[in-house]
C-alpha positions as CSV (number, residue, x, y, z in Angstrom):
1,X,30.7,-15.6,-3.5
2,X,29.3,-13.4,-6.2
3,X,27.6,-10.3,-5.1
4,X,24.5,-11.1,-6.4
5,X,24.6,-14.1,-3.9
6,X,26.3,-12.1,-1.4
7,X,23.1,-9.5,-1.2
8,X,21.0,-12.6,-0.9
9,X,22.7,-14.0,1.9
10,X,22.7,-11.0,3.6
11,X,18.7,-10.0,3.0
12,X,18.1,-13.9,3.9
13,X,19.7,-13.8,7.7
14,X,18.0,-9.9,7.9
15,X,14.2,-12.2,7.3
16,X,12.1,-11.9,10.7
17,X,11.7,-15.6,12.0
18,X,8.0,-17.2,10.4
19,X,6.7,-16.9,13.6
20,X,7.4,-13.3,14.3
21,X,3.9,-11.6,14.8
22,X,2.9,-8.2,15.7
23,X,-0.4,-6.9,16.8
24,X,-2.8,-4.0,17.5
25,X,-6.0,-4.0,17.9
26,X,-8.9,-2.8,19.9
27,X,-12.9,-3.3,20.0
28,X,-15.5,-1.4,18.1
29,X,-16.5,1.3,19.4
30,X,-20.3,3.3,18.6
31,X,-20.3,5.6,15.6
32,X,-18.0,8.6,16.3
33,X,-16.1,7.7,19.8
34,X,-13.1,6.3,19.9
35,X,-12.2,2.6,21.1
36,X,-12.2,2.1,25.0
37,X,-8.5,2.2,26.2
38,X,-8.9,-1.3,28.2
39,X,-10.5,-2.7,25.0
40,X,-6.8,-2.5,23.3
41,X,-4.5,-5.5,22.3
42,X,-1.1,-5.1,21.7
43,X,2.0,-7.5,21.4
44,X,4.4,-7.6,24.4
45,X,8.0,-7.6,24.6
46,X,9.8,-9.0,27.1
47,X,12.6,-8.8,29.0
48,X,15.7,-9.6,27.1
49,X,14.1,-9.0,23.6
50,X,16.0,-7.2,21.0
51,X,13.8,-5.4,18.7
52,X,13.6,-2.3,16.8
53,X,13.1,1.3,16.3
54,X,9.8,1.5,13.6
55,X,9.7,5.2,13.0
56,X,11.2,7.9,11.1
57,X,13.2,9.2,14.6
58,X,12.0,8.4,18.5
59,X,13.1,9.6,21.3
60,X,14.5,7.7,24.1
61,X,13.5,9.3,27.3
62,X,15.1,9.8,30.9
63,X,11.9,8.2,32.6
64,X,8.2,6.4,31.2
65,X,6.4,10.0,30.2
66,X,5.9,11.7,27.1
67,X,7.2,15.2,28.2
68,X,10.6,13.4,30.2
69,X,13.9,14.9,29.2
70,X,15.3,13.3,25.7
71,X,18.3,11.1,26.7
72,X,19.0,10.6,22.7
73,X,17.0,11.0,19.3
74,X,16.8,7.4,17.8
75,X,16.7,6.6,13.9
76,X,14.3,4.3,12.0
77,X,15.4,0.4,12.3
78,X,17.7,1.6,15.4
79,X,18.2,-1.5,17.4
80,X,17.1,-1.8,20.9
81,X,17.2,-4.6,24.1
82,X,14.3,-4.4,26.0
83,X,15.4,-4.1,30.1
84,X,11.9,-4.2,30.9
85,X,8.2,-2.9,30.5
86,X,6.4,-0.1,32.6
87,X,2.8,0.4,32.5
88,X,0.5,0.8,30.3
89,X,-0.6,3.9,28.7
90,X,-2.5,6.2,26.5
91,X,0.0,8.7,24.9
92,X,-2.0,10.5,21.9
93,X,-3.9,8.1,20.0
94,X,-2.0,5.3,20.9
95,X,-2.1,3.0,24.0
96,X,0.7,0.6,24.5
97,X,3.2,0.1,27.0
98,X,6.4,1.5,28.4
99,X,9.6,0.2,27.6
100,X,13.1,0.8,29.8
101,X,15.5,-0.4,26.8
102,X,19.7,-0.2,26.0
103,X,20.7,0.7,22.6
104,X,22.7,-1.8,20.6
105,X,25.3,0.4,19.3
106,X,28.1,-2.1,17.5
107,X,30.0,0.6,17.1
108,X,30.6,1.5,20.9
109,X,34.0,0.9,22.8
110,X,34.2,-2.5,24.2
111,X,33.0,-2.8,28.0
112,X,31.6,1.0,27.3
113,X,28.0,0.9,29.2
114,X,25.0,0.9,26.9
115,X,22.7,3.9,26.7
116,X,19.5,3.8,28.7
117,X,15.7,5.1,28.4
118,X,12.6,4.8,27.7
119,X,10.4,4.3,24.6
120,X,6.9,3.9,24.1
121,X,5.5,0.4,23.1
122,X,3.6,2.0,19.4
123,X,7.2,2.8,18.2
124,X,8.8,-0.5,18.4
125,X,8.7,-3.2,15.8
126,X,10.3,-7.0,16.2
127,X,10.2,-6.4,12.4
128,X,13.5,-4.5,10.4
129,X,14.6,-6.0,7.1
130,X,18.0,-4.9,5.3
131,X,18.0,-5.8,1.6
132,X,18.6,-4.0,-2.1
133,X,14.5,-3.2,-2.3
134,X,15.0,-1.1,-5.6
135,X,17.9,-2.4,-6.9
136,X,20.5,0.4,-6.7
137,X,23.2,-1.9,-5.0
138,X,22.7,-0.2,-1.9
139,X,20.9,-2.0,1.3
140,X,17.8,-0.3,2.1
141,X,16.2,-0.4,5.7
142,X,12.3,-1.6,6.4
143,X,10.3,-1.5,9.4
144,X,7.1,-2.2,10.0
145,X,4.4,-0.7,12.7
146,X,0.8,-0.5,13.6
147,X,-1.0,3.0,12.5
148,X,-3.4,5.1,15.1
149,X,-5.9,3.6,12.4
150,X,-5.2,0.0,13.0
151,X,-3.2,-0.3,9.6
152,X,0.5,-1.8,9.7
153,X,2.7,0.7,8.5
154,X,5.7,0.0,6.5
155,X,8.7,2.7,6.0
156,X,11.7,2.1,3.6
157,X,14.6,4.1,5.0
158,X,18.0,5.2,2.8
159,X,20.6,5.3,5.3
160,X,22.9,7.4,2.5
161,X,20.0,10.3,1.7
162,X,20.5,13.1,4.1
163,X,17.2,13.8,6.6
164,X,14.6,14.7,6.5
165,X,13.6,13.3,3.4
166,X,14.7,9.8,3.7
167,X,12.3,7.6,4.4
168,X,9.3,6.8,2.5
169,X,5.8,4.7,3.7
170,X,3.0,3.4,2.6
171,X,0.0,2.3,4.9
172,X,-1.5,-1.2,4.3
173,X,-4.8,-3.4,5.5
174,X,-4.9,-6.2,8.6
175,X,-7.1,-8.3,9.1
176,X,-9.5,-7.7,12.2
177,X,-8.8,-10.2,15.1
178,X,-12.9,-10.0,15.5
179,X,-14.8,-11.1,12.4
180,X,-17.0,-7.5,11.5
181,X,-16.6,-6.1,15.0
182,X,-13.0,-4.6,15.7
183,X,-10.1,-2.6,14.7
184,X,-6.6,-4.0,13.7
185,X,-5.3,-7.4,13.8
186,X,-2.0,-9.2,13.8
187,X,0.6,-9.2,11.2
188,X,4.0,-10.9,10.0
189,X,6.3,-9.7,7.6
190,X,8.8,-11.6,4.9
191,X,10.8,-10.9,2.3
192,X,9.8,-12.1,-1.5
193,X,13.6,-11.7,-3.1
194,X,13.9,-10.4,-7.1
195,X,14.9,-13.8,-7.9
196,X,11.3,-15.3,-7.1
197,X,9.2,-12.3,-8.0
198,X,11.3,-10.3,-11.0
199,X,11.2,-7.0,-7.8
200,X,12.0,-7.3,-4.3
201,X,8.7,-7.3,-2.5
202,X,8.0,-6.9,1.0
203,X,5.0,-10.0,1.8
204,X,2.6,-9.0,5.2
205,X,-0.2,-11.7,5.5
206,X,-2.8,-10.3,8.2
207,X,-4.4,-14.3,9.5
208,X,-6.4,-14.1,12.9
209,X,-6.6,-17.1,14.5
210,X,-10.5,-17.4,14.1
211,X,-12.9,-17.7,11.3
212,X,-13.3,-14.8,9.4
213,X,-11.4,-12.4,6.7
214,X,-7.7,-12.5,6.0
215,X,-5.2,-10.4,3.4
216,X,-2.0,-10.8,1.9
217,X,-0.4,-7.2,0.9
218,X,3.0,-6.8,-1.2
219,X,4.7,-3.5,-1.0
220,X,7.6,-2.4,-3.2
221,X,10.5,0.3,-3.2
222,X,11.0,1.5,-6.4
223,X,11.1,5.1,-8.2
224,X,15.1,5.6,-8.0
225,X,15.7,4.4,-11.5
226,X,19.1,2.2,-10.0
227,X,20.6,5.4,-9.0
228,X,21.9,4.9,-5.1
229,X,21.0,7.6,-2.8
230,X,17.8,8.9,-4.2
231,X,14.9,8.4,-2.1
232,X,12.2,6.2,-3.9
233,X,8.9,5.5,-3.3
234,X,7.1,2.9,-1.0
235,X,4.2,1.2,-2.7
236,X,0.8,-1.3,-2.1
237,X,2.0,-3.4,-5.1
238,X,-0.6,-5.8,-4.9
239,X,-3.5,-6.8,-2.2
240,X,-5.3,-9.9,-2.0
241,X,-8.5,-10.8,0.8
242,X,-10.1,-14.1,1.5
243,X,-12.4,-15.4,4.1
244,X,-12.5,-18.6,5.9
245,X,-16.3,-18.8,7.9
246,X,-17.1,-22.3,7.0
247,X,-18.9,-24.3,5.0
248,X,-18.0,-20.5,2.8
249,X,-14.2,-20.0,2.1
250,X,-12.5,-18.0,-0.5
251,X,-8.7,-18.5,-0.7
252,X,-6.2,-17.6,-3.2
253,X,-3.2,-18.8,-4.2
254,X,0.2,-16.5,-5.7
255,X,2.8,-17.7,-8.0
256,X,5.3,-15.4,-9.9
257,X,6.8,-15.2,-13.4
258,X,10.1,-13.9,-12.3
259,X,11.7,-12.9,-16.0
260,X,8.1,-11.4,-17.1
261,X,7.6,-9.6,-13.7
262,X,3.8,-11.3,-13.7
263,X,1.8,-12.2,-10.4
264,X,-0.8,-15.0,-11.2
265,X,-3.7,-15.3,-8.7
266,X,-5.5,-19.0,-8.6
267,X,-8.6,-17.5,-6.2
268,X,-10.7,-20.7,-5.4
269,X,-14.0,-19.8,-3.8
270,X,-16.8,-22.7,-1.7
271,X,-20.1,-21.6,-1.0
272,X,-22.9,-24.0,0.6
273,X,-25.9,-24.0,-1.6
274,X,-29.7,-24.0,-1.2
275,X,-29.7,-27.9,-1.4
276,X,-26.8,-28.6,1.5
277,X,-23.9,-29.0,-1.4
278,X,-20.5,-26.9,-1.7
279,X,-20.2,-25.4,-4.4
280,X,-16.8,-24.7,-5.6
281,X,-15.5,-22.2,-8.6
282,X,-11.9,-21.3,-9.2
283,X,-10.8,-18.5,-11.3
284,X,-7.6,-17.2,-12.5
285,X,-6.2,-13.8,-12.7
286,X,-2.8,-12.3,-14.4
287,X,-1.5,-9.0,-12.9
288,X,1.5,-7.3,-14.7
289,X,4.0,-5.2,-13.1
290,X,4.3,-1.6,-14.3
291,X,5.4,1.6,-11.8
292,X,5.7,0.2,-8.6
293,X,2.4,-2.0,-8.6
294,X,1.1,-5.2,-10.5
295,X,-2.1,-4.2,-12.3
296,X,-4.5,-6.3,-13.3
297,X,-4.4,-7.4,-17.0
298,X,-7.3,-7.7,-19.0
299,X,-8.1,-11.3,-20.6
300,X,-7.8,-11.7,-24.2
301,X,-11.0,-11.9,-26.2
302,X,-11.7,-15.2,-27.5
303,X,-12.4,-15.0,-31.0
């Protein structure tokens, strides 16, 4: 196997399962106060469940409180089995649940016990992707978690740059659960490999279930010039929002030019007119990677 194919094969068996979701969300609250704390949705994990350290570093704690004694400081993509949950909570900003869980440690004497403690829910992700996201031949580390302002949050970690400064992030829209009345909304995560897109490309598509607004986000790792073990940059590389509220729906559809590194956008819009009839307009668009992002380029003038 070359080792081109070899990083593939290993990014491809690292991709969260197509039905992977995570959510946070919470009702609108009046201008200037915060969301009630029962009005929160979050996604469970049960019993059983191996999932993932999302942040920078966590804490695993001797019991289900904030101030409880630190059993062991936990790095970003760290992963963990959940034992079970505790109770749910409000612990700054956040409010999630408890977690008792044992950390997978691969590298820990055979029949050797697994460390126990407790995490709290707004730090774990069933999302952690191991790939060559700026390709520097080294495998980076990706998480992705909800923000305390409803966004999901995506870190790129270099396992080989010394802390603190090893972990970069960049904040990107969901799509809210209740159409023009809520906070957050649910999110999955894939990888879009250099072969399809000309980059690696991290794809989170923000869908509720009912009628309303959705968006598709890539977010790239570049900025370390193919040098391994410099910390590059985590970027919103390209954003795109529909709606689906019927008879009205605007969708849009991505394709890549791999070898000139070009995103084309076929946006298809259906709006019900005066008289009763759809009316239906498609439009194309050709955004053109440069720095980190694909910008939008500018249609030739006709002569």
């Amino acid at each position: 196997m070359t080792p081109s194919a070899l990083l593939l094969s290993l990014f491809l068996t690292q991709e969260p399962d197509a039905e992977t979701v995570l959510e946070y969300s919470a009702a609108m609250a009046e201008e200037g106060a915060a969301p009630a704390p029962e009005s929160f949705e979050f996604t469970a994990f049960e019993a059983g469940r191996t999932v993932y350290l999302g942040v920078d570093e966590g804490n695993l704690r001797a019991n289900a409180a904030a101030d409880a004694a630190v059993v062991q400081t936990l790095m970003l993509g760290t992963p963990v089995k959940v034992v079970k949950a505790g109770t749910r909570a409000k612990v700054g900003e956040y409010v999630n649940t408890w977690y008792q869980v044992a950390v997978v440690d691969a590298k820990a004497p055979a029949g050797a016990a697994p460390v126990t403690g407790w995490v709290f829910g707004n730090t774990l992700t069933p999302f952690r992707i191991e790939a060559d996201l700026d390709g520097d031949g080294e495998m980076e580390v990706a998480t992705v978690v909800m923000s305390n302002e409803f966004k999901a949050r995506v870190r790129v970690l270099e396992p080989n740059v010394k802390p603190p400064r090893r972990v970069s992030s960049v904040d990107v829209m969901v799509a809210s659960t209740v159409y023009g009345g809520g906070n957050g909304g649910p999110v999955k995560v894939k990888l879009v490999p250099a072969k399809q897109a000309g980059v690696t490309l991290l794809q989170l598509d923000s869908t509720p279930e009912r009628c309303g607004d959705f968006v598709t986000s890539y977010v790239s790792y570049t900025g370390s010039n193919g040098k391994p073990g410099v910390l590059g940059k985590a970027k919103l590389a390209l954003e795109l929002g529909g709606l689906m509220d019927p008879p009205n729906e605007s969708t849009f559809k991505v394709s890549f030019q791999a070898a000139a590194k070009r995103a084309l956008v076929v946006r298809t819009s259906v709006e019900e007119e005066e008289e009763g009839k759809p009316r239906k307009v498609t439009e194309r668009e050709v955004y053109q990677w440069k720095d980190g992002v694909f910008a939008q380029a500018k249609p030739v003038a006709k002569p």
